[in-house]
ROTOR-592636 format. One record per residue (C-alpha): x, z, y. Coordinates in steps of 0.02 Angstrom, whole numbers, plus 50000, padded with zeros to 5 digits. Each point is the difference from the previous one (the first is absolute). Example, Ala and Ser with C-alpha at 12.3 -4.5 7.8 and 13.67 -1.06 7.14 Angstrom:
REM residues 2
506155039049775500694996750172
REM end
This chain:
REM residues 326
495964961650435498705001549859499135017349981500214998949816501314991549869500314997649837501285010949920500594996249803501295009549928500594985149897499574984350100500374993450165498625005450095500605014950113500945010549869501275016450068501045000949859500674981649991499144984449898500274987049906499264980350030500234997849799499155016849955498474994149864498345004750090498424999849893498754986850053498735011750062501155009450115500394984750081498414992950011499575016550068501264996750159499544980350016498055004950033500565014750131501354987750065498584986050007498485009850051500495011150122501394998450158500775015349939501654991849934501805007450005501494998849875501295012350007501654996449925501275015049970501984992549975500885013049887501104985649910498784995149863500234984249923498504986649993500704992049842501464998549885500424986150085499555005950170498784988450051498385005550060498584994749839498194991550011499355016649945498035000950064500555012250127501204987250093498614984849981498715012850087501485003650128500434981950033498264995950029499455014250118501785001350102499254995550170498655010949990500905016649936501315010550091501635002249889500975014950003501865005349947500905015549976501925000650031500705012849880500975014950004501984990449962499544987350152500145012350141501724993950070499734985350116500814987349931498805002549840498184999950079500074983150044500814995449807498475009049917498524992450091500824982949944499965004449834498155006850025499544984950062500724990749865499235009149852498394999350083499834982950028499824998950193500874995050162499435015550097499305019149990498605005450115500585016750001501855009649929500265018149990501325011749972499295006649847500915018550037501115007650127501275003749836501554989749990500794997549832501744994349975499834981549988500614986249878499685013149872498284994049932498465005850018500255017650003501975003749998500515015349923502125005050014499814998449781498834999249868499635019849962499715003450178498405005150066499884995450179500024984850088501504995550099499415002250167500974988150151500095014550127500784990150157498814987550026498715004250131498264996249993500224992650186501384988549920498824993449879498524997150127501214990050106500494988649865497915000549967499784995950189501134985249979499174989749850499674983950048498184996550022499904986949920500365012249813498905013350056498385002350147500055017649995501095016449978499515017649962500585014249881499275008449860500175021449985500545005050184499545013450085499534999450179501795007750040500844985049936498794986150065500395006250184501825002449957500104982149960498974995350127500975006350117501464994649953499404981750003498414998150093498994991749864498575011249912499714994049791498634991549991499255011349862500555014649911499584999349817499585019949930499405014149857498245002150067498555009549935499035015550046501405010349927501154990950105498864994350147501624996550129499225006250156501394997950120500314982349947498184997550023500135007550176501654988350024499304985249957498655001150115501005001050126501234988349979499064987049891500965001449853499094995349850499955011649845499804995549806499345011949886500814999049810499485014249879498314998050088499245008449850501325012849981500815000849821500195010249848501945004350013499645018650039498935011349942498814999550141498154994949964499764982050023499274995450159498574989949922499555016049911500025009450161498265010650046500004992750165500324984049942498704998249854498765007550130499934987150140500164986249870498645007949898498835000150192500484980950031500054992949819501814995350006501515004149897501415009950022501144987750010498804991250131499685016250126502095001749976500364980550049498715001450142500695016450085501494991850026499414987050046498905010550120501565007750081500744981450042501154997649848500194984549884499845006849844500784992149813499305010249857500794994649842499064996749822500104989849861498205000449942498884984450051498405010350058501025012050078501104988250115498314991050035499235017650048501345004450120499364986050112498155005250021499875006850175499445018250019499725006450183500375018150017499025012550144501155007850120499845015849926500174995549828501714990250060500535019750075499375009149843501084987849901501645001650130499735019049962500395001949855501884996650033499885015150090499845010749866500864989849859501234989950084500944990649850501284985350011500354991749829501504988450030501315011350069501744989949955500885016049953499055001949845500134982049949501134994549819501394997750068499915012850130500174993450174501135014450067499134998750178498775009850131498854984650020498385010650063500625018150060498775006249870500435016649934500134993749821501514990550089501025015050038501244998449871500334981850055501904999850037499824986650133498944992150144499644984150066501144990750118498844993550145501264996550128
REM end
């Protein structure tokens, strides 16, 4: 697993919130990608499924994006996302088809269940009971160990690799136990605000592998931004990085893969210039969650609400219900 990816918010190279093969990318973004995808052997496309259609017609285009794909398949890992109205069983297997198909290729490297939230399914992306209501409709009898079976029984040949994306180190052993197969990665919010210490801890011990999205934190709150941070402006300023670089590299210190997101050429090129961090500015930096421990994507306070305790944060308590693990 790379150290670093490529994360777009409107192109198919590792994107959370869904893409789009036929989305029009300028010419320098791309080129952008094709000289990180060429130069370097840092190369990883991640592929959320939330039901997005590639064309009018539904065939996947010859956008730039796709010709880049097609010509660097055997040399990047592919990811997928099954969404939240694929939980049941006899829908995992249905989606990653359809995954496959609007990407283009015969197999994933690696497929996640993209949150341990069921939603109602055959009821579209994200099914609400009618049109003025403001929560999601969640599916509240299908268990996450349900859905990791049907996971545990893709055939190989569609997928290399299984993990999840957003679980807790309660629900990874729950699983685990239930079926005797670890994920092979867990995909999370991680910054210094956020710096997941017991997963850390977990996946040490049990070889788990953890992805960092958010790596740079994000704006949603009003919380200073990370990259503005004292601590963080002063070790960049004492080893002539950025920000954004000190950020990417103590994640990357702490053993995660980590897929900042951007849209700006010298920016995404930026995010790939290796920083090495001193084990004390690594602590200093895992500090500060101490004191200012922040999670931006908390489900609850999504549009439309996700009526769900997805994190046992206190900003959860009002949540009316809890996941189903077993």
């Amino acid at each position: 697993m790379p150290c670093v990816c490529l994360s777009h918010p409107s192109c198919p190279v590792c994107s959370n919130s869904g893409c789009r093969w036929n989305t029009l990318l300028r010419r320098g973004t791309i080129t952008s990608i094709w000289r990180i995808f060429t130069g370097t052997r840092t190369r990883s496309v991640q592929r959320s499924r939330r039901s997005y259609p590639v064309s009018s017609s539904g065939k996947t285009c010859g956008s730039p994006a796709r010709c880049a794909f097609s010509r660097c398949r055997g040399c990047m890992l592919t990811w997928g996302k099954l969404w939240n109205n694929a939980h049941k069983p006899e829908e995992v297997e249905k989606q990653l088809d359809e995954s496959l198909r609007q990407i283009g290729t015969d197999y994933l490297d690696l497929y996640l269940i993209h949150w341990p939230v069921a939603f109602v399914p055959n009821r579209g992306v994200v099914p609400k009971a009618n049109e003025a209501d403001t929560e999601v409709e969640l599916d509240l009898e299908t268990s996450l160990v349900e859905t990791w079976k049907a996971m545990i029984a893709l055939p190989k040949s569609k997928v290399r690799n299984i993990g999840v994306s957003n679980f807790s180190v309660a629900m990874i052993r729950a699983i685990t136990a239930a079926t005797g197969v670890l994920p092979a990665a867990n995909q999370v919010e991680c910054h210094p605000y956020l710096p997941q210490n017991e997963l850390v801890e977990y996946a040490k011990e049990t070889g788990l592998h953890l992805t960092a999205y958010s790596p740079l934190g994000n704006n949603l709150k009003n919380v200073p931004k990370l990259t503005e941070h004292d601590v963080i402006q002063s070790i960049a300023s004492s080893i002539g990085a950025t920000p954004a670089q000190v950020l990417i590299a103590w994640a990357v210190a702490r053993g995660f893969t980590v897929i900042p997101k951007s849209v700006q050429n010298d920016r995404i090129e930026s995010n790939f210039v290796q920083v090495d961090l001193s084990p004390e500015d690594v602590q200093k930096i895992t500090a500060i969650g101490e004191k200012e421990h922040t999670r931006f994507n908390i489900p609850y306070y999504f549009v439309p609400r996700w009526n769900i305790s997805v994190f046992g944060e206190p900003s959860e308590k009002e949540a009316k219900n809890q996941i189903k693990v077993e």
